[in-house]
Structures are given as C-alpha cells and as structure tokens.
N, C-alpha and C positions, 0 to 999 in steps of 0.2 A: 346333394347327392345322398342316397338313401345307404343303409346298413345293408338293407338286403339286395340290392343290384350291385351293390361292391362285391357280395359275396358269389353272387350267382350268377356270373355271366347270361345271356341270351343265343340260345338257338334257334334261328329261323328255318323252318323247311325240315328234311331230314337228310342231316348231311352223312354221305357213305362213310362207315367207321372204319374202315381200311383207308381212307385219304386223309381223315384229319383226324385230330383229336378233341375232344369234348372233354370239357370238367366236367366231375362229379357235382352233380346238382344244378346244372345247367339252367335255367329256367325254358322250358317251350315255348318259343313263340312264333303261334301259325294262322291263318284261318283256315287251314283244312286238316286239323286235327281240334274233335272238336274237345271243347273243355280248356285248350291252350289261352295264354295271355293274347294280349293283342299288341303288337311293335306300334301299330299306329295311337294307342291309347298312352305311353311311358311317355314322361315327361325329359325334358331334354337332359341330358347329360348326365341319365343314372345308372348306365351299363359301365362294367368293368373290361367289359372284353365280349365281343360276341361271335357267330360261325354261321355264315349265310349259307344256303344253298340257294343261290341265284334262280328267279324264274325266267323261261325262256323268253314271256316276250317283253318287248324293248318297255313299252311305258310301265310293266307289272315291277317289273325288273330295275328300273332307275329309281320308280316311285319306292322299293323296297330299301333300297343301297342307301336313299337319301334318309330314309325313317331310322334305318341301325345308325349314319352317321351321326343323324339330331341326338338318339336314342343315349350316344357313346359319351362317355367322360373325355375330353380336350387327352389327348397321348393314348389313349383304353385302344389296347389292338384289336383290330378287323380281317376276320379269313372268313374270305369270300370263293364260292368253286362252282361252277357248271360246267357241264357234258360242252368239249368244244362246238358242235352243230347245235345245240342251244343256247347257245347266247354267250359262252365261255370266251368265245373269240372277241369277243365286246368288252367283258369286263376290266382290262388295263385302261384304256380308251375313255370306258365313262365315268369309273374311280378317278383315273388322270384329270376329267375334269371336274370331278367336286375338289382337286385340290389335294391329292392324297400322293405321295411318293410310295413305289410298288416295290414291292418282290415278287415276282412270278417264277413258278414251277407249273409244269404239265407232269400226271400219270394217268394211267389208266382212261386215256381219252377225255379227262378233263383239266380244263385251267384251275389251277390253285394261285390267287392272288392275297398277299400279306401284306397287309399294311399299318398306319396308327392313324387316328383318326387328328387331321388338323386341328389347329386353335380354332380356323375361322373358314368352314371347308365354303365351298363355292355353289349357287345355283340350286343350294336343298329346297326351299319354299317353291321354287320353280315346279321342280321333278317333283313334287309332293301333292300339287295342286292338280297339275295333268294327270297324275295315278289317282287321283281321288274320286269318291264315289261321285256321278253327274246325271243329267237327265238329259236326255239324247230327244231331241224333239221329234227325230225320223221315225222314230221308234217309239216316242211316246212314252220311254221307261224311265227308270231309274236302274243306273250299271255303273259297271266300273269295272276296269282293266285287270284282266286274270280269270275274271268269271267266263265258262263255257257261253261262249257264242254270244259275249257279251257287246258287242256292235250290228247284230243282226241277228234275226230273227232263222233259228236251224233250219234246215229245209226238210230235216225228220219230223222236227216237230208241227213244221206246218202242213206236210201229208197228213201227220194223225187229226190235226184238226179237222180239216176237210172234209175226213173220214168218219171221225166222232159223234156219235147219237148222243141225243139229248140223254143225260147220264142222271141218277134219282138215287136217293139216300145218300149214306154216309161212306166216303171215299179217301184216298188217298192217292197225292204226287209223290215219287220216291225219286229224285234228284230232282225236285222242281226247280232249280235255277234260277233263271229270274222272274218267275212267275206265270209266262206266258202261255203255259198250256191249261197253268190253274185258272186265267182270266176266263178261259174258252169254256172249260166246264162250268163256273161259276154262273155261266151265262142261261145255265137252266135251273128254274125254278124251284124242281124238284130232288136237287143236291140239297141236303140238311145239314151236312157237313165236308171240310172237305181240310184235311192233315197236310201239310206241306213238311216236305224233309229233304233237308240237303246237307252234306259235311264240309261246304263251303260255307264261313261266317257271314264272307261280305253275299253271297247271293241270299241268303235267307235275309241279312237285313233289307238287299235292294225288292227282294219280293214283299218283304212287311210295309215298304211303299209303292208299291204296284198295285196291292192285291188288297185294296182295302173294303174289307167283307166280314162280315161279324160269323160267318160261318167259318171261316177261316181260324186252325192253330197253324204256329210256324215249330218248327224245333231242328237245332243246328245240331245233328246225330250222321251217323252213319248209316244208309238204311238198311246194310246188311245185320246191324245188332239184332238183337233179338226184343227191346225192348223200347226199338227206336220206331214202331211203327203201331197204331193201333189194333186192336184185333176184332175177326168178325166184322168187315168191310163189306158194303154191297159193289162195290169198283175199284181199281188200282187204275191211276194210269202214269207210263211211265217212258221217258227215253234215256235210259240208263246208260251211264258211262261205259264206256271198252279200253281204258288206258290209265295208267297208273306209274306212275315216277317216270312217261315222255314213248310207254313202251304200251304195244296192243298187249292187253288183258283180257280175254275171252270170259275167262273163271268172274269177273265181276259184273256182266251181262246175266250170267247165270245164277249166281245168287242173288240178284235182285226180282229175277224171275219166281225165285223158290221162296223170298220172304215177302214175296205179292202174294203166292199163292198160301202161305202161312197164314198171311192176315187178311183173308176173304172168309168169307162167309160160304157153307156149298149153297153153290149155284152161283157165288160172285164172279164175275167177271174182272179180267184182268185186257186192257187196252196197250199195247207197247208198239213202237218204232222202231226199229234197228233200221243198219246199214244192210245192205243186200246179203253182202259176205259172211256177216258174224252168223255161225251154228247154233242158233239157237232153238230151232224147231224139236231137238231131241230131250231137250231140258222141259219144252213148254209141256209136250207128250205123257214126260213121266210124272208131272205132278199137278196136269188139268185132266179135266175128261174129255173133255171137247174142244180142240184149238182152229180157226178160218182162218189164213191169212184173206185179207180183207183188201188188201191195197198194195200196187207197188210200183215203183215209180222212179225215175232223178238218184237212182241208187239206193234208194228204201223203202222198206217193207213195213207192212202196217196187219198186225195180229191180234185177233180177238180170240181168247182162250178161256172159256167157263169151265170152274172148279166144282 
C-alpha cells in the first residue's frame, strides 16, 4: 500500500459538491478529463477511500464499481452516487453483489450509496473483464463500454460518410471516437495528415488501434482548448458531442464548430453531422463564409461550410 494513495483518496467522474464531500487533495481519476490518472492502471488495494460518480450504463458502470473496489484497501470506504434514471436505482443491487453491506440515502434526485470495501468482495475479475477494452468482429473495431456509440457504428456518422469527397491535405477529427470516420478519410490518397482528438482516454486508445496509419497523431484533449487542435487545417471533420453530465448541451456543438473554424486555413472547409434539431446553422454563418447543408436524412443533417 503506497504513502501516497493513503493519503489521497480517488475521485472518479465529477461528483456534485452539494451531495458529497471530497478531501482535499483527492487524486482524479477519469478518462474524460484529460490529464487524469487512470482507476484501471492502480494496483490493487492502494486507495484509502474513494467517491464514484457512477456511469449510466450497466457494463461501463460495474466494470467501474469493480476497479475502485480492486483499487481500495480491504475496510477503505466507498461513496458511490448517480442520478436515480441513470443507473442510481441499480447501484444497492450491484454493490450488494460484489459483497458490500450498504447505507443508502436519496437527495436531490440521486442515490447516495456508503459502504467499506470487503476483505474478499465477489465477481470483480468478472465485471472487469466485460467492461474491458474488446474487439467486436461485427464491427471490425476495437471499443469498449462507455465510448459514444461504442457497439455500432452512428448513423450521423455514416450519412457523413456517404456524403464525404475525397478530402486532400492536412486535416482534423474533433471527437473522433473510435476512429470510424478517420478510417473513411484516410481512405483518400491525398490526406497528408490527418489529427485525431478526443477527451475520451479509452477511445483515443481504441482508435490508436483502429486507425493504424502513419499519417495519423492521436491526442486525448479537449477539442474545444485552444491548443488542442492544430492550426491552418485544409478540412475539419467532425460529429460533435451535444451532452454533458447525461443533459443536452447545445453551447458544445457550437464551440466545436468555432475551434474548426479557428483551425482551418481560409478557404478550409469544415465537414459536420448533427442531429436534425440542434441550431447549429447560426453559429456555422457567423464564423464561415459559405456554409451547403449537403445531406439529410434518418434524423441528420450533413453541412459543408468553407471559411
């Protein structure tokens, strides 16, 4: 057991600081913030205490519950909480069976479960294994549970394919995922480069084995920083997130929009997806010259916009 995981508990996720409490000096531990430790890299039993914020869905979510218990020292308490319509309603149930004796509280629309972590908890190697990074044959990838659209292929992304000209010079994916739309571009001769970025950990690694192309960087950033993306791009293309902490985000459509159009080149073209609904036409207006919608279809729209 280490000095410094006695001292510094682990925070997974971002737990609301009106519901629980955090020590000072917590260590983060996320793959979607980038820079964070990783729960799945700590070796077993060198947390003093940690504070999940549970993911919604079931395999992302057991596979996470059973890492903090590996993670914990044998008694090292565990407060665990999600939104009840996210998975909160589960969590006594699937705690109960690694073996854990609970305290539950409900506020504010979510389950707060307290526990300590067994001598000898039950079925972690199980739930560890199903949550773990895999290669899906249907699909031909490498994914894993919790990555956007990580058992099938978007049906945003596969309009824009359909859609997509052969694309030439030096480009950029801004949440490329798990690499499936950078395969498509790759697929023309005249890309020389081509950026991949996403503030997911596990999908940038699942794309560094998707997407094996020496034209290819990867980098696990935010793409809304400002130094998360190259500059002077001749293409962007992108099907950017609308949701953030389980809630529609519009405002992150739109700055992905404006840090495409930051990092083009004039005259670069920028290539996006969205869902039919999202407003995005009034953002593309004010900071391209010239925006087509090009396609639309199955609930989404496919937009060509030169800066």
């Amino acid at each position: 057991m280490t000095d410094l995981a006695l001292a510094r508990p682990g925070v997974y996720g971002h737990p609301p600081a009106d519901l629980v409490e955090v020590p000072d000096g917590a260590v983060q531990l996320s793959p979607l913030v980038p820079g964070a430790a990783a729960l799945e890299e700590l070796p077993p039993g060198v947390l003093a205490g940690a504070t999940v914020l549970a993911p919604p869905g079931t395999l992302e979510r057991r596979y996470t519950l059973a890492l903090a218990l590996r993670a914990l020292a044998p008694g090292a308490p565990l407060t665990v909480l999600a939104p009840k319509d996210r998975g909160g309603s589960r969590l006594s149930r699937e705690l109960s069976g690694f073996g854990c004796r609970l305290d539950e509280t409900a506020k504010s629309h979510h389950r707060i479960v307290r526990t300590v972590r067994p001598d000898e908890p039950a079925g972690l190697d199980a739930s560890i294994a199903e949550g773990a990074p895999q290669h899906l044959s249907e699909l031909g990838l490498w994914t894993q549970a919790g990555i956007f659209s990580w058992n099938r292929i978007d049906p945003g992304t596969a309009l824009l394919i359909a859609h997509l000209p052969a694309l030439s010079g030096r480009g950029a994916d801004l949440g490329c995922g798990l690499g499936v739309l950078a395969r498509a571009v790759l697929a023309s001769t005249k890309v020389t480069g081509l950026a991949l970025v996403d503030n997911d950990r596990r999908a940038v690694a699942a794309a560094r084995r998707n997407v094996e192309d020496p034209r290819v960087t990867l980098r696990w950033a935010d793409a809304r920083a400002v130094d998360a993306v190259p500059e002077r791009l001749d293409f962007v293309v992108m099907n950017p997130p609308f949701h953030e902490g389980g809630a529609e985000d519009r405002a992150l459509g739109q700055a992905f929009i404006r840090r495409a159009a930051a990092a083009l080149r004039p005259g670069g073209t920028l290539w996006l997806t969205a869902n039919t609904h999202l407003p995005y036409e009034a953002t593309l207006a004010e900071v391209f010259r010239e925006v087509t919608q090009r396609a639309a279809a199955q609930g989404y729209k496919i937009h060509e916009a030169r800066k």
